[in-house]
DOVEXDREN-999973 format. One line per 4 residues: their letters; for each residue x, y, z of N, C-alpha, C. Coordinates in Angstrom, 2 decimals, decimal comma, padded with zeros to 5 digits. Layout:
// residues N
A> X/Y/Z/X/Y/Z/X/Y/Z; ...;
This chain:
// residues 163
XXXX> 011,56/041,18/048,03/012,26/042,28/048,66/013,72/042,27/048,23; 014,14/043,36/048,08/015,52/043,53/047,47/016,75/043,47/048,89; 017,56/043,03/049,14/017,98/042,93/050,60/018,76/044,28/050,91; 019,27/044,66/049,97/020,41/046,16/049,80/019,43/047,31/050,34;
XXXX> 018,61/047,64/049,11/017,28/048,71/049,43/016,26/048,49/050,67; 015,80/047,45/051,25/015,04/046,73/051,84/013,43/047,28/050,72; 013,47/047,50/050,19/012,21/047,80/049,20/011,72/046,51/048,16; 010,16/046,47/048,05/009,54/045,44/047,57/010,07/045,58/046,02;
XXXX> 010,11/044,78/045,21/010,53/044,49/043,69/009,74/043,77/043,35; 008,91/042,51/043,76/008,17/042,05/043,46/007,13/041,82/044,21; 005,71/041,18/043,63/004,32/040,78/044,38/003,64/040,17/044,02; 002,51/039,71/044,47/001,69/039,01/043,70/000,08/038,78/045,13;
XXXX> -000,93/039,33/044,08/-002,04/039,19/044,93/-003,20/038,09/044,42; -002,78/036,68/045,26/-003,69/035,73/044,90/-005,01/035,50/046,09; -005,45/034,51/045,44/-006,71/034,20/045,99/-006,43/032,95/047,46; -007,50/033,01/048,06/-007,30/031,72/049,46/-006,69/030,44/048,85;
XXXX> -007,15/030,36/047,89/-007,45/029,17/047,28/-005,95/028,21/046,59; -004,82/029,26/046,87/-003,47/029,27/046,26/-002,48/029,52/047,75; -001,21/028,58/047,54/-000,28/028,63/048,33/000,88/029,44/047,87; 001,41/029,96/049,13/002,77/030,81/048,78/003,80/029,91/047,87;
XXXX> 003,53/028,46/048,20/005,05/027,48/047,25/004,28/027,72/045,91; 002,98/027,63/045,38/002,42/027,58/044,51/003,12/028,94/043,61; 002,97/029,96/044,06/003,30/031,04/043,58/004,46/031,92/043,60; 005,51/031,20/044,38/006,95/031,23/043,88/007,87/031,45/043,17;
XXXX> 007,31/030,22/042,32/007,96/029,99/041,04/007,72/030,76/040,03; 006,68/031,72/039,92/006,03/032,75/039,06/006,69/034,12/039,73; 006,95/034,45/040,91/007,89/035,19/040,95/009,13/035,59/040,80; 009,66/034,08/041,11/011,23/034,30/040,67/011,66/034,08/038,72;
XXXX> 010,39/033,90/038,19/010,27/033,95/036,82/010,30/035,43/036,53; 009,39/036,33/037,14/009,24/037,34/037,26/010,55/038,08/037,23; 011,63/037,93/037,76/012,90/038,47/038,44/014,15/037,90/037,00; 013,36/037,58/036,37/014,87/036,88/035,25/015,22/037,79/034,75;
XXXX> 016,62/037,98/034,40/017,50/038,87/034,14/018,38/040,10/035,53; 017,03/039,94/036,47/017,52/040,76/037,78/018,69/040,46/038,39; 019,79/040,97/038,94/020,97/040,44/039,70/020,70/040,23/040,80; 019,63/039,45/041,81/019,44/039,06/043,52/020,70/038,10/044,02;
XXXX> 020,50/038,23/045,07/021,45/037,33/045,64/020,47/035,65/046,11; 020,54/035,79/047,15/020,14/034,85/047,65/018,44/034,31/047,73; 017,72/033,24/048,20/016,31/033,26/047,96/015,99/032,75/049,11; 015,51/033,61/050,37/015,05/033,13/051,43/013,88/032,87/051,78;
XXXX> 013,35/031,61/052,42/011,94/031,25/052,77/011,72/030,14/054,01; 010,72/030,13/054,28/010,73/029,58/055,53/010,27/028,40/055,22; 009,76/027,19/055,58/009,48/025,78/055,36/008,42/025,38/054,65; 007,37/026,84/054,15/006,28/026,17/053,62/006,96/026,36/051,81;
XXXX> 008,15/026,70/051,46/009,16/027,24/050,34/009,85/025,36/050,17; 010,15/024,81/051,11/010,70/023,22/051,09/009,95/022,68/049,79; 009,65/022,70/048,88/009,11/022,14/047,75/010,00/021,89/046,60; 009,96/020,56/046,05/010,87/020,23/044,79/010,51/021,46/043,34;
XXXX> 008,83/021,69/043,18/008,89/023,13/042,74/009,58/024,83/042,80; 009,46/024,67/044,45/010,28/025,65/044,73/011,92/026,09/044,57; 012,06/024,92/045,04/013,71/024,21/044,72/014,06/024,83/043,55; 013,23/024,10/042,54/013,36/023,62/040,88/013,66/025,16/040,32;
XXXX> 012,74/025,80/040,71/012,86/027,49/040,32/014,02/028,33/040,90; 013,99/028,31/041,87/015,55/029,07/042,93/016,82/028,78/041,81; 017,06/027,06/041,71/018,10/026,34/041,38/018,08/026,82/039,62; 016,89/026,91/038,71/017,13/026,98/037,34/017,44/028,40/037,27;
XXXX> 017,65/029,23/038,35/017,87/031,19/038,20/018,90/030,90/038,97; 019,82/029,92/039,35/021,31/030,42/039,58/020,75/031,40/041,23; 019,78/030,73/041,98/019,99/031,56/043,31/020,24/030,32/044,14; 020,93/031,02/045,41/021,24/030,09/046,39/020,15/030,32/047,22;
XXXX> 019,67/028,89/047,77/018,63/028,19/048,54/018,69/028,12/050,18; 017,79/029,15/051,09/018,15/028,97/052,18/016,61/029,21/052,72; 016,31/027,79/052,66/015,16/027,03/053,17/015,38/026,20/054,20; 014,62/026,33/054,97/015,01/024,79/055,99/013,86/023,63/055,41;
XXXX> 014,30/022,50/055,89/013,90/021,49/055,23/013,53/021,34/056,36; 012,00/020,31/055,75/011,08/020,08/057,16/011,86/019,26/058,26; 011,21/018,93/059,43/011,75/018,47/060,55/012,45/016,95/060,25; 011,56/016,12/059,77/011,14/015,01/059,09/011,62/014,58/057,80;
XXXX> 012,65/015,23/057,48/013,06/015,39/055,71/014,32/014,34/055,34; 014,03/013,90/054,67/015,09/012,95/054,30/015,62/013,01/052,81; 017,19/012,18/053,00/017,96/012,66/052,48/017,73/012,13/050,50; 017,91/012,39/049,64/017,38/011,91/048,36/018,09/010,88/047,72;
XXXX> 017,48/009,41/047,65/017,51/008,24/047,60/018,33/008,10/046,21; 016,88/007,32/045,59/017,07/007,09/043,68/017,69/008,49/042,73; 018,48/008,68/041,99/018,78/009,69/041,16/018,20/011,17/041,67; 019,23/011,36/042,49/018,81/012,63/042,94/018,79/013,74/041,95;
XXXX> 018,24/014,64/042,47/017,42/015,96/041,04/018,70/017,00/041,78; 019,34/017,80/040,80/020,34/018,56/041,38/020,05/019,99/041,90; 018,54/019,90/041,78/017,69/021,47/042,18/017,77/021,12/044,26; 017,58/019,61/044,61/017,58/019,40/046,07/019,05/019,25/046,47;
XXXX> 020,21/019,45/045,96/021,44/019,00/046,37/021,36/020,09/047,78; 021,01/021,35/047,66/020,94/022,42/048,71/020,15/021,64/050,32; 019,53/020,88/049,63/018,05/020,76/050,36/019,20/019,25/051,21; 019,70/018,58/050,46/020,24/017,61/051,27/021,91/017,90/052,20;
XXXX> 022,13/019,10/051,51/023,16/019,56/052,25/022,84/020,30/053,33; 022,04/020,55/053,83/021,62/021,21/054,64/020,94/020,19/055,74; 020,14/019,25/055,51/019,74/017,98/056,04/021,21/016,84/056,48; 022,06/017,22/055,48/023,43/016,70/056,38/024,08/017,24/057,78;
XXXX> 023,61/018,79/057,51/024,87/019,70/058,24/023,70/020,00/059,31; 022,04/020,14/059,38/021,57/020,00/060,50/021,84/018,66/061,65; 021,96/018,31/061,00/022,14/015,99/061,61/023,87/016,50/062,24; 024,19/016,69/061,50/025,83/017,17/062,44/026,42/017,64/063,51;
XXXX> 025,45/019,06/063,57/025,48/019,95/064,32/024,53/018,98/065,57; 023,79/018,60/066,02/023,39/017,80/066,78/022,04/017,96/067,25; 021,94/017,89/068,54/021,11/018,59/069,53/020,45/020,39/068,71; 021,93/021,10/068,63/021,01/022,48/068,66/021,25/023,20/066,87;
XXXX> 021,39/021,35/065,75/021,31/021,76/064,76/020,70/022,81/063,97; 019,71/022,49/063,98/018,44/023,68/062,83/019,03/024,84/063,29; 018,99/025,30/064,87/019,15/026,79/065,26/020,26/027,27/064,63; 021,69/026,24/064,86/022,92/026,55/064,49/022,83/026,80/063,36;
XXXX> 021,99/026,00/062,39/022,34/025,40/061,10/021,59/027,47/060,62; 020,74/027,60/060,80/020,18/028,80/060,82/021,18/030,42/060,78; 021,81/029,75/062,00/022,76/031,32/062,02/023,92/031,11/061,57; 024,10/029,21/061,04/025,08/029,53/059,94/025,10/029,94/058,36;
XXXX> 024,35/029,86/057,90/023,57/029,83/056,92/023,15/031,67/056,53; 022,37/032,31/057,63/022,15/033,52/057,35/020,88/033,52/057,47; 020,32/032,56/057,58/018,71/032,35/057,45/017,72/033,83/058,27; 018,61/034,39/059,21/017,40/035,27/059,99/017,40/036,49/059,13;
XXXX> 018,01/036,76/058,02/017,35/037,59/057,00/016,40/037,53/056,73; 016,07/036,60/056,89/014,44/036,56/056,36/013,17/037,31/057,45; 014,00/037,81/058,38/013,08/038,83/059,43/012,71/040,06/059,14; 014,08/040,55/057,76/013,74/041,88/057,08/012,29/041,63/056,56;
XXXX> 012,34/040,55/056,28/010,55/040,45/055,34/009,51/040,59/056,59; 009,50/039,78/057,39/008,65/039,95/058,17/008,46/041,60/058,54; 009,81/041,59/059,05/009,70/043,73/059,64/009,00/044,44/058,19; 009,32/043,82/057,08/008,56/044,86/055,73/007,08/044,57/056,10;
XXXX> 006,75/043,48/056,45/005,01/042,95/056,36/004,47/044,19/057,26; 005,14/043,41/058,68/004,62/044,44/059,91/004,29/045,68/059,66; 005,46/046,25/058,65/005,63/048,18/058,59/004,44/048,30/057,58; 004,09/047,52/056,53/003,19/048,15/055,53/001,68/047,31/056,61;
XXXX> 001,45/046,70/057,08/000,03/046,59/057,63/000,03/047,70/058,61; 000,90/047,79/059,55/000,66/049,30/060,36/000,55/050,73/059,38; 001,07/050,70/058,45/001,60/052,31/058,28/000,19/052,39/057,40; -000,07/051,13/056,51/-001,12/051,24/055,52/-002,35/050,38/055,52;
XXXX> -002,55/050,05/056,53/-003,36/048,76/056,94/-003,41/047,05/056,80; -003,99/046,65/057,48/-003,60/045,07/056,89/-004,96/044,66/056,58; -006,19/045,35/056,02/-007,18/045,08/055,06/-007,03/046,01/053,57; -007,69/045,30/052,65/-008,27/045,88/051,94/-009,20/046,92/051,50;
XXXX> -009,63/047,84/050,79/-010,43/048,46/050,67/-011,44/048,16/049,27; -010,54/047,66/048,62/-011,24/047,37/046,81/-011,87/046,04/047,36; -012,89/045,95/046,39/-013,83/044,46/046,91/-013,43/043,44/045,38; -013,26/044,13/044,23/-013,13/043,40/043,54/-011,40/042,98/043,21;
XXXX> -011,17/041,68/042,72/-009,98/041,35/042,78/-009,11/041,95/041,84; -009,12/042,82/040,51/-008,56/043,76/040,16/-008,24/044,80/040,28; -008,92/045,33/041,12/-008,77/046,62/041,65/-007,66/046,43/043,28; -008,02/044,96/043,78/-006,95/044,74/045,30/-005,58/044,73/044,39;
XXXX> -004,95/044,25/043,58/-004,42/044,51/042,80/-003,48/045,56/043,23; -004,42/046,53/042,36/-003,93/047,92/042,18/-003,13/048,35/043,41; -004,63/048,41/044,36/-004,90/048,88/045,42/-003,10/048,64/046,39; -002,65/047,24/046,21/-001,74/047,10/046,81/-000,61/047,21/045,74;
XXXX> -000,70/047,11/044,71/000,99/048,22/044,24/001,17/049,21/044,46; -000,02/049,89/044,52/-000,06/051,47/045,35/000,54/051,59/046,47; -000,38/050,99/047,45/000,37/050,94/049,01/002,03/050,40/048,75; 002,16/049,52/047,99/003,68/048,84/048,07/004,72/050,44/047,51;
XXXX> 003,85/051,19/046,19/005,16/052,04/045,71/005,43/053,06/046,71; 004,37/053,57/048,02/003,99/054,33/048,31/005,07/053,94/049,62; 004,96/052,50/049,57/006,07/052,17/051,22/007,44/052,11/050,71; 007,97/052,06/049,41/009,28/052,04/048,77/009,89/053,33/048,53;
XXXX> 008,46/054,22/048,58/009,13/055,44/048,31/009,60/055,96/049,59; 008,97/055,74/050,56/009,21/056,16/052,13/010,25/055,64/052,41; 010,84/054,18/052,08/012,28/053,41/052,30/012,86/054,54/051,27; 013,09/054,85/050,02/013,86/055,80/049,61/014,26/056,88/050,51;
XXXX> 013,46/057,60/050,52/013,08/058,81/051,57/014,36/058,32/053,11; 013,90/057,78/053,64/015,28/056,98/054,75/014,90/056,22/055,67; 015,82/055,50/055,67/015,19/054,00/057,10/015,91/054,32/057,96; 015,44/054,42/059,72/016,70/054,53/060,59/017,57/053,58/060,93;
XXXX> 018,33/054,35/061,05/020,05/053,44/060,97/019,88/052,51/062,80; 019,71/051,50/062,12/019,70/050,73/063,80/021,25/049,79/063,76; 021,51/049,30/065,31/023,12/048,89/065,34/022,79/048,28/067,02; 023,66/047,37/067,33/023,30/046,87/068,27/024,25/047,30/069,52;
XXX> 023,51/047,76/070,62/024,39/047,91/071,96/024,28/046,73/072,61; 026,03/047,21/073,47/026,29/045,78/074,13/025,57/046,15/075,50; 025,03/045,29/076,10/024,60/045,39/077,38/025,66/044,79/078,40;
């Protein structure tokens, strides 16, 4: 998702059998030469693969690192320096680190994605119709150009009241 437009730029329709960290790194390959900003993901993204890809495209990394994550020992790899700075500055912040560490960081951007998921399974369903896997494919760049064109078209302007 592009954060400016809120419109999809990239996708990818795999099988059960494949993880979102798995297929990552083939997206943000996908994106070379593109100007993005930042690369947001939620904890199942914590991968030295994932890392490895964000960090070799010059994007900044705003992953949380698992609960349990520790800091990098022997010759650290400079794709996790993000990953341990962040594992510093949660440990800091204390008690209500992660949360803090979260809304310092910017991390709840990553809700635009979720609100994109929500809007294209309501507006366009959240099954399939093609049975074969080339045609789901299709089937969903369609639905995707079809929900980008509607974000063209106009998103309402939301803003927050004070109560």
């Amino acid at each position: 998702m592009c954060a400016d437009s809120g419109q999809v730029i990239v996708s990818a329709v795999t099988s059960n059998n494949m993880s979102d960290d798995e297929v990552m790194p083939h997206l943000i390959e996908v994106l070379e030469g593109i100007p993005l900003g930042d690369v947001i993901g939620d904890g199942a993204y914590d991968t030295t693969d994932c890392r490895e890809s964000i960090h070799g495209h010059g994007r900044r990394q705003i992953i949380p690192p698992d609960k349990n994550a520790r800091l990098q020992k022997r010759k650290p790899l400079p794709c996790l320096k993000a990953r341990d700075d962040a594992i510093r500055r949660i440990q800091e912040l204390e008690e209500e680190g992660r949360t803090k560490w979260k809304r310092e960081i910017g991390y709840h951007r990553r809700s635009r994605v979720e609100t994109l998921i929500y809007r294209y399974k309501t507006i366009l369903g959240d099954r399939l119709a093609s049975r074969k896997e080339s045609t789901q494919a299709t089937e969903v760049a369609v639905k995707l150009d079809v929900l980008n064109r509607m974000i063209e078209l106009g998103m309402p302007k939301s803003y927050k009241v004070a109560t």
